[in-house]
C-alpha positions as CSV (number, residue, x, y, z in Angstrom):
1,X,9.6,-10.2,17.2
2,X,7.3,-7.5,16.3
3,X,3.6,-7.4,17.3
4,X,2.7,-7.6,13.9
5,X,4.5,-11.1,13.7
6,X,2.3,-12.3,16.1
7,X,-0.9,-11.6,14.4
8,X,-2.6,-15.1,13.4
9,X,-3.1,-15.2,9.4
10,X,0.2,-16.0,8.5
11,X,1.5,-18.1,10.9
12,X,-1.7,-20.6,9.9
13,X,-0.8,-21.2,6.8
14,X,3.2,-21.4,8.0
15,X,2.2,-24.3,9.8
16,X,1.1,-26.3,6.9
17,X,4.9,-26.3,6.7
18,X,6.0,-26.3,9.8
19,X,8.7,-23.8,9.0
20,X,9.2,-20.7,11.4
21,X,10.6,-17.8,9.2
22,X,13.1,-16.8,11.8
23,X,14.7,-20.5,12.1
24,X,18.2,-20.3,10.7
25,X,18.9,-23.9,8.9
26,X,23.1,-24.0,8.6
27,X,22.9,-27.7,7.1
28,X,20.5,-26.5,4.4
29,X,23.6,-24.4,2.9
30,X,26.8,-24.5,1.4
31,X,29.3,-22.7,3.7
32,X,32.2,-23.6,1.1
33,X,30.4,-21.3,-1.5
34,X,29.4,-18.7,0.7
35,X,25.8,-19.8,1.8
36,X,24.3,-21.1,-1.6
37,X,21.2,-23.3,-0.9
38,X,22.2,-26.8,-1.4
39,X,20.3,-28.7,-4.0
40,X,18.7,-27.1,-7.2
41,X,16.1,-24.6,-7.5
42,X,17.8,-23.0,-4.4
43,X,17.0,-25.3,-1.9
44,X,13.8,-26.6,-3.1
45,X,11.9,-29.4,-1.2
46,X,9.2,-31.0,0.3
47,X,10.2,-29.7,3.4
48,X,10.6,-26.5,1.9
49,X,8.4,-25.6,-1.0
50,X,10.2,-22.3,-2.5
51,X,13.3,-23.6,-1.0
52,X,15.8,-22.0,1.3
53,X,17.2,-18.3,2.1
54,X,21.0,-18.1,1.0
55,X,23.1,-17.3,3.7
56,X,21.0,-18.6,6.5
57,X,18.4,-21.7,5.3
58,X,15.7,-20.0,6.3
59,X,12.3,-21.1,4.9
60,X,11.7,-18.6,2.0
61,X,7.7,-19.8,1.8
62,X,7.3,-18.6,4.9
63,X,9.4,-15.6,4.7
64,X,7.4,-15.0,1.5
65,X,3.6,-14.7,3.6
66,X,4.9,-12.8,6.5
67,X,6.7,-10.6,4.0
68,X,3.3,-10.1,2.3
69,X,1.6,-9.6,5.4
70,X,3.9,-6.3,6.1
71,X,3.4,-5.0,2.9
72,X,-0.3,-5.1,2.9
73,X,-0.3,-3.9,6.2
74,X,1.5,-1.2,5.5
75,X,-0.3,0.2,2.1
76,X,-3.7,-0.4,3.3
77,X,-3.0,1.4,6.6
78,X,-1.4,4.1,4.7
79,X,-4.2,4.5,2.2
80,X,-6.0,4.7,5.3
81,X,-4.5,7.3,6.6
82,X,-4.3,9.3,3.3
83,X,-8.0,8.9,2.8
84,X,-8.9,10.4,6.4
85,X,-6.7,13.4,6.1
86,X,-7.4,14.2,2.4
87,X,-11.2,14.2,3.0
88,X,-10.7,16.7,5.7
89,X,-8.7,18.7,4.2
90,X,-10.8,18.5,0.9
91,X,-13.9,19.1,2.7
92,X,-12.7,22.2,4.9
93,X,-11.0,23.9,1.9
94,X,-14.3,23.4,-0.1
95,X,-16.2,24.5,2.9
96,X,-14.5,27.1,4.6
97,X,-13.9,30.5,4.2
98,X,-11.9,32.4,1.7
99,X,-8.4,32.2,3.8
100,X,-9.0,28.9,5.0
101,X,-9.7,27.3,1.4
102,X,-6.4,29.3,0.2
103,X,-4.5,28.3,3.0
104,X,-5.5,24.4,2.5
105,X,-5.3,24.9,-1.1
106,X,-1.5,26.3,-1.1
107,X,-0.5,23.5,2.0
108,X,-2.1,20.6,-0.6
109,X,-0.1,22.0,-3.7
110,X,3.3,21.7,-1.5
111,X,2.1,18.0,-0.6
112,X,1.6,17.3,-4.0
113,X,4.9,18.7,-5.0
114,X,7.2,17.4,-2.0
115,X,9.8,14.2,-3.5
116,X,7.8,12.2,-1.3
117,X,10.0,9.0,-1.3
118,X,13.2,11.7,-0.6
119,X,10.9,12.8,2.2
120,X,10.6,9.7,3.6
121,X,14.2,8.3,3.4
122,X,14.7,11.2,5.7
123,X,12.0,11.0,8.1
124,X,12.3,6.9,8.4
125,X,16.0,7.8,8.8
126,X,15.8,9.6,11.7
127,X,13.4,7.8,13.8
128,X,14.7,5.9,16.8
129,X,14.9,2.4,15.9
130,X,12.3,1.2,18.6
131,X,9.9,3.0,17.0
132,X,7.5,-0.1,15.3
133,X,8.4,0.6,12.0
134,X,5.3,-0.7,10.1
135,X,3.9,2.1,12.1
136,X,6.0,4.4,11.4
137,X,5.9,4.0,7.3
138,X,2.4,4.3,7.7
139,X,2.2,7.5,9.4
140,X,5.3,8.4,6.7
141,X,3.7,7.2,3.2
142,X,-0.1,8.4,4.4
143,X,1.0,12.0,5.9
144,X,3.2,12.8,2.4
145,X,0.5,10.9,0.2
146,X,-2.8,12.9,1.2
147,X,-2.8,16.1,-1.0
148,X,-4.1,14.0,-4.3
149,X,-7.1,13.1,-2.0
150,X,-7.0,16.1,-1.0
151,X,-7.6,18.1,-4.1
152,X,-10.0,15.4,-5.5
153,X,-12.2,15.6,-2.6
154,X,-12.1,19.4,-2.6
155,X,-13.1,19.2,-6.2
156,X,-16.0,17.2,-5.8
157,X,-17.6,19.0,-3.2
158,X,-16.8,22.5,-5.3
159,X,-19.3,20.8,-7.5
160,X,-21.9,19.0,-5.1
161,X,-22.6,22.3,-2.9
162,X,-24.1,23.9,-5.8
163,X,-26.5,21.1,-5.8
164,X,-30.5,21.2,-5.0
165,X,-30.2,19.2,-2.1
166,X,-27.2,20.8,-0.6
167,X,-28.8,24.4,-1.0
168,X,-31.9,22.8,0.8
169,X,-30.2,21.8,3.7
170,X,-28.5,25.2,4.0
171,X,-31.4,26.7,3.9
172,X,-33.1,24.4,6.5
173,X,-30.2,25.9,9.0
174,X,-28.1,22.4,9.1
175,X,-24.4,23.7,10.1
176,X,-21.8,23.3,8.0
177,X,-20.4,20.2,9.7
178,X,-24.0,18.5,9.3
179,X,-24.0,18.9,6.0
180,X,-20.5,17.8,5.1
181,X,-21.5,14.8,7.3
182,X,-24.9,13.7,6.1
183,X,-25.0,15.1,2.6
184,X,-21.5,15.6,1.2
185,X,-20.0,12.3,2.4
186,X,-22.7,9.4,1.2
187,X,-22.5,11.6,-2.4
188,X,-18.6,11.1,-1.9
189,X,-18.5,7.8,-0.9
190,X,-18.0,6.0,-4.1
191,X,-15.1,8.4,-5.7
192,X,-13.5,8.5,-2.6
193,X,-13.6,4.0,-2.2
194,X,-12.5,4.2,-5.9
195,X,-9.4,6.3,-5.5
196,X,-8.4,4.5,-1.9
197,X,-8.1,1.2,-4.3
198,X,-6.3,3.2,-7.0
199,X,-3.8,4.2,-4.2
200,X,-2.9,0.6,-2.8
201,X,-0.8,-0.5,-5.3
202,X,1.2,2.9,-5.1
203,X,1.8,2.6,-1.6
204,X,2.7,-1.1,-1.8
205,X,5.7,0.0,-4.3
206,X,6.1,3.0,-1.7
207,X,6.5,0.3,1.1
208,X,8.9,-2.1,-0.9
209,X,11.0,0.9,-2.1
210,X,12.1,2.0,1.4
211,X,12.1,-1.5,3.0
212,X,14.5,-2.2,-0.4
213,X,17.2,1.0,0.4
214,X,16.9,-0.2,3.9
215,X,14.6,2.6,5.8
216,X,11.9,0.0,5.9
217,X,10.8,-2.9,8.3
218,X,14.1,-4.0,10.0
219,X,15.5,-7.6,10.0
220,X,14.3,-10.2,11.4
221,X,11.1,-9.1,10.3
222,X,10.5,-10.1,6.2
223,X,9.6,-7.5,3.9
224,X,9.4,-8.4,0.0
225,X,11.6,-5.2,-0.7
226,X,13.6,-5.8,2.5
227,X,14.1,-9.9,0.8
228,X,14.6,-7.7,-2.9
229,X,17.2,-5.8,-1.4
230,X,20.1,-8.5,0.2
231,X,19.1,-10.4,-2.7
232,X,20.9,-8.6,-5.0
233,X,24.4,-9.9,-4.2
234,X,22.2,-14.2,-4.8
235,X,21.5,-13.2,-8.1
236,X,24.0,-15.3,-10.4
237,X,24.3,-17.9,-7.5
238,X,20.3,-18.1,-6.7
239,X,18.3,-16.1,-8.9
240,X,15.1,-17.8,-7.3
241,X,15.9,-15.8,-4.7
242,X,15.4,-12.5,-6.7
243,X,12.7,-13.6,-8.6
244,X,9.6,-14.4,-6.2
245,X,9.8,-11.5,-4.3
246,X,9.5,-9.6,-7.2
247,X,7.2,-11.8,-9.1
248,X,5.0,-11.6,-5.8
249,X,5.1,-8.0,-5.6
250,X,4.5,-7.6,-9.5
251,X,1.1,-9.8,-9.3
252,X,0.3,-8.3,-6.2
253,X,0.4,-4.7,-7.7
254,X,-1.4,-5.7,-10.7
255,X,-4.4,-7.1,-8.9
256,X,-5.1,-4.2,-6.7
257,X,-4.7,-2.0,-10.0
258,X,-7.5,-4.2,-11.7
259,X,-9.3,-4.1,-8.8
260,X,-9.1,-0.2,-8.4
261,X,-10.3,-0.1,-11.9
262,X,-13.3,-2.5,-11.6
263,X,-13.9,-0.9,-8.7
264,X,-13.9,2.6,-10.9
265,X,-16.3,1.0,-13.0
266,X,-18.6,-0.4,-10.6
267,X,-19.3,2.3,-9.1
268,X,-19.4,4.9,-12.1
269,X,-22.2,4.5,-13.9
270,X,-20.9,6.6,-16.6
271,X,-18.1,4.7,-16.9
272,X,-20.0,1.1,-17.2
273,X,-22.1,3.1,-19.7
274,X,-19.5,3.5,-21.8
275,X,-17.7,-0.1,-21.3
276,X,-21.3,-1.9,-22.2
277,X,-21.8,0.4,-25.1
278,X,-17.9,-0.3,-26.7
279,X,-18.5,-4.3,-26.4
280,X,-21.9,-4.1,-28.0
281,X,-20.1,-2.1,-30.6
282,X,-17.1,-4.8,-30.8
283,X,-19.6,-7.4,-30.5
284,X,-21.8,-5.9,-33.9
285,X,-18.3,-5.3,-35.7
């Protein structure tokens, strides 16, 4: 088991009931019919709330949170990872010289333009298999994913630099690096939070999409696209199965894209502006 398995959240609320998502249960399916849960709702219980995986009568609640725990794990790490390279490669285009901003510039319009998820097939493909693979599709989705950041961030500080305060610490004889550190980043801070939380969801698809064509996490370790993926031969015989992985991963996607956009709004004043001034328009209407 993976050290990310051993990690405490999950396994807390397993034991509420006191399932182990790796414990195979061969009496809670029907061998006759291939491995269909026994009972209705596939397997459903009080012993087992969302009942039981087909083939192997493993607890599917369970599976379910450590599933979720991998996913989220891997799209905030990645975001992560995105973030800190795209604001340094944002900042030194903006920053540097002539050749450097060109070179950055040209290297982020390839990154941008790369089939990322092709990219990554490959590059999760060819990685020995004890290489931790949460890991490894973090480094993956945040190395191919930074050039957005990138070119936002470049574009930003294009158009801070020219500002009064900027020009006054140049001309108190700050570096370069102080000033990218103590007057360029607080003034980036809130674009650069609101596009990390636009870039979750994304990389939670990203995530599920190679764990579903079977470059993701490896078995026994759940993964909602992993759970998406062998489900696809349950479908007629346990379309529970198929559904709450992908209901899960729909809600979860949703909330992080409302949350990117309230976060957006939160911390744009221009754009709460103009949300207050459209309901006091509805609300005179």
């Amino acid at each position: 088991m993976t050290a990310t398995l051993r990690q405490p959240a999950a396994p807390l609320l397993a034991r509420l009931t006191g399932q182990d998502p790796n414990a195979y249960h061969d009496g809670l399916v029907d061998s006759a019919r291939g491995g269909v849960p026994l009972g209705s709702l596939g397997g459903i219980s009080a012993d087992h709330w969302l009942g039981v995986e087909p083939g192997t009568g493993r607890d599917l609640f369970v599976r379910l949170l450590y599933g979720a725990r991998i996913s989220l794990l891997v799209a905030l790490g990645a975001t992560g990872v995105q973030i800190l390279v795209g604001v340094a490669a944002g900042l030194a285009a903006a920053l540097g010289n002539r050749f450097t901003g060109q070179l950055i510039g040209r290297l982020t319009d390839v990154m941008i333009a790369l089939p990322a998820l092709v990219f990554a097939i490959a590059l999760t493909a060819v990685v020995p298999g004890d290489f931790p693979r949460p890991l490894l599709l973090i480094l993956v989705i945040g190395l191919l994913g930074w050039g957005s950041t990138a070119r936002m961030v470049r574009a930003q500080t294009l158009a801070l630099r020219e500002l009064d305060f900027v020009a006054a610490a140049r001309l108190s004889g700050n570096s370069t690096l102080r000033i990218a550190r103590r007057e360029l980043l607080p003034s980036l801070a809130a674009p650069v939070i609101t596009y990390a939380a636009i870039q979750v969801p994304t990389n939670i698809v990203a995530e599920a999409s190679l764990s579903f064509l079977g470059v993701g996490v490896k078995p026994p370790t759940p993964s909602w696209g992993q759970m998406l993926s062998s489900a696809q031969t349950w479908f007629r015989a346990d379309p529970l199965y198929v559904l709450l992985p992908a209901g899960l991963l729909f809600v979860t996607v949703l909330a992080f894209t409302v949350l990117g956009d309230a976060v957006r709004t939160a911390l744009d004043p221009r754009e709460g502006s103009r949300l207050r001034i459209g309901t006091g328009k509805e609300a005179a209407a």
